[in-house]
N, C-alpha and C positions, 0 to 999 in steps of 0.2 A: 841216637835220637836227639838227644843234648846239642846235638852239631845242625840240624839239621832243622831242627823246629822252629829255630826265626823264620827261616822260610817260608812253613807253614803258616806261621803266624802271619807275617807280612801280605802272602796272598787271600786269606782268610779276612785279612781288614778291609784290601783291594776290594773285595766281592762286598763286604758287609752290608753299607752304607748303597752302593747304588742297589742293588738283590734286595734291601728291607725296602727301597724306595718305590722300587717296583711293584712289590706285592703291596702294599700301604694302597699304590695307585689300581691294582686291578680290583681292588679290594670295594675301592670305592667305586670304580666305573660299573662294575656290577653290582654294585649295593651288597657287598653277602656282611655281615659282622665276620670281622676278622677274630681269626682263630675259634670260629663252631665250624670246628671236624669231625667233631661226634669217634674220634679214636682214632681217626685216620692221620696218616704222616705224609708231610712231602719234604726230601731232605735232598739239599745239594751236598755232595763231596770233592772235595777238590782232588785230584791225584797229581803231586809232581813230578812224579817217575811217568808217566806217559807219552805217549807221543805227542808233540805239540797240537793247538787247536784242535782235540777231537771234544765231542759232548755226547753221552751215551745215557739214552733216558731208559729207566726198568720200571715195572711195574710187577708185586708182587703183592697179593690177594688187594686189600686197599690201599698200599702205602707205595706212594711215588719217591722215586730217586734217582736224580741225575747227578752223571760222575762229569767231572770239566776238569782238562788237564792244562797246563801253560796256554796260554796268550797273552800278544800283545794289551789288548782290549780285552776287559773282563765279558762275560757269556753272558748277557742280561739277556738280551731277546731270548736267546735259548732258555732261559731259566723262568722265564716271563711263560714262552710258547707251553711249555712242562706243569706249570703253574696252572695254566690257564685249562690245561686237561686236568690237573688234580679238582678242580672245583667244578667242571662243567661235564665231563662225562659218567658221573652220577646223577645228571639229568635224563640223560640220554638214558638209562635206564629205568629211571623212575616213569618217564612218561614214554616208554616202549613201544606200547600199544596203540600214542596216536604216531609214532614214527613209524611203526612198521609198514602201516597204512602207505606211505609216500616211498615205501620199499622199493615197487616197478621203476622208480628214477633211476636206481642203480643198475638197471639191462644199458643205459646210455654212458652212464661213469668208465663202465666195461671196457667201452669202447676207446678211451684214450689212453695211447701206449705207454707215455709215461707215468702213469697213473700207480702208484704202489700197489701192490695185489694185494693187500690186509684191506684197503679202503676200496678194492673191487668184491671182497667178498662180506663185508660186514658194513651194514647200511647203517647204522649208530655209529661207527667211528668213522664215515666220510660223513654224514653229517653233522658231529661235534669236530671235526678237522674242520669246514665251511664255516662252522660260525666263527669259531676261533679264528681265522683268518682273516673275516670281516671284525671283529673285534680289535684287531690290532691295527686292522688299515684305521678304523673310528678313535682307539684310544692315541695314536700316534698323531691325529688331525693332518691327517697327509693328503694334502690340496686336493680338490679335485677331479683335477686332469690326470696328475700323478696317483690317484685314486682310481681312478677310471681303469685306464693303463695296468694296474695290479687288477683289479675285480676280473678286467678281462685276460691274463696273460693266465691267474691263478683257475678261471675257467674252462681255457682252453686248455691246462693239464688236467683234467679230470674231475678239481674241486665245484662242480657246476652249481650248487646253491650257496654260492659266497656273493653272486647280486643278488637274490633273494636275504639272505640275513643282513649284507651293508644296509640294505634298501630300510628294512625291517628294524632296525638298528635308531635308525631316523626317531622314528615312532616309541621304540624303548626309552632313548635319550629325554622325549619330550613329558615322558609321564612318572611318577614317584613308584612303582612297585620294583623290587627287585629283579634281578634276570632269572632267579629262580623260579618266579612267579610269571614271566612274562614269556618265559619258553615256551609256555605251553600254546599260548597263541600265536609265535613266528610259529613251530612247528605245523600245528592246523590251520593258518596261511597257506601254509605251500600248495600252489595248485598246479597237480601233474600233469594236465594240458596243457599250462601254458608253459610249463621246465621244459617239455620235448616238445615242444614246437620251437 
């Protein structure tokens, strides 16, 4: 271990500093006060015995953990994407009951082949997948035509209410309540006549 810990150390620094930078920024893009987890954990681990570039997220009763093994470039977006479900799909179950409601969208999700089978069978995790998605194209400021391009490409594999939350996102940006607070209205937004039209 003595031989082997600069190692760890060195990549542990690597991650620090941009990983705290990240979460600092979602922190504030969604308004939540940083660190009210009310018990909950979300911990990155590094492993350098792994195989290079892999990132493997767990979730175990509330506590999130992604393990990220060598790279070139540190795993931010991954550590970001991870992040941003440790904070936002406790939404997703808090307000169940108006998301169930927009549940029949998911007979359409079904239908595209790439589409991971978790988010063809659980309408809370392709909907917190959707926002999330639109959240990173709005927190990245990614132009847009370059924006357009992703809303649509992320559509056509299955994530179908990622223009509805960019769109929706607009409207967050412009007003002072948190995202926690403002969910509740993109979700009773969504209108399922016009998704499947």
């Amino acid at each position: 271990w003595s031989g082997v810990q600069p190692n760890y150390r060195a990549a542990i620094e690597r991650y620090s500093e941009p990983v705290r930078r990240s979460i600092e920024l979602t922190d504030a893009y969604l308004r939540f006060p940083s660190g009210a987890y009310l018990g909950r954990k979300y911990s990155i681990d590094l492993s350098l015995l792994g195989s290079p570039d892999q990132v493997q997220a767990r979730i175990y009763g509330s506590n999130y953990f992604l393990v990220v093994t060598p790279s070139k470039q540190p795993k931010v977006q991954e550590s970001r994407h991870q992040y941003l479900h440790f904070l936002l799909d406790p939404l997703a179950i808090k307000y169940a009951a108006e998301s169930h409601q927009k549940a029949p969208l998911l007979k359409i999700a079904r239908e595209a082949p790439n589409l991971g089978e978790d988010f063809k069978d659980d309408f809370s995790l392709l909907l917190t997948e959707c926002l999330i998605r639109a959240v990173e194209l709005r927190m990245d400021k990614t132009p847009a035509q370059a924006a357009s391009k992703s809303v649509d490409e992320l559509t056509a594999a299955g994530l179908i209410l990622v223009p509805h939350f960019y769109d929706m996102l607009v409207g967050y940006e412009k007003q002072e309540a948190s995202l926690s607070v403002f969910y509740r209205n993109m979700v009773e937004a969504i209108d399922i006549a016009q998704e499947q039209k």
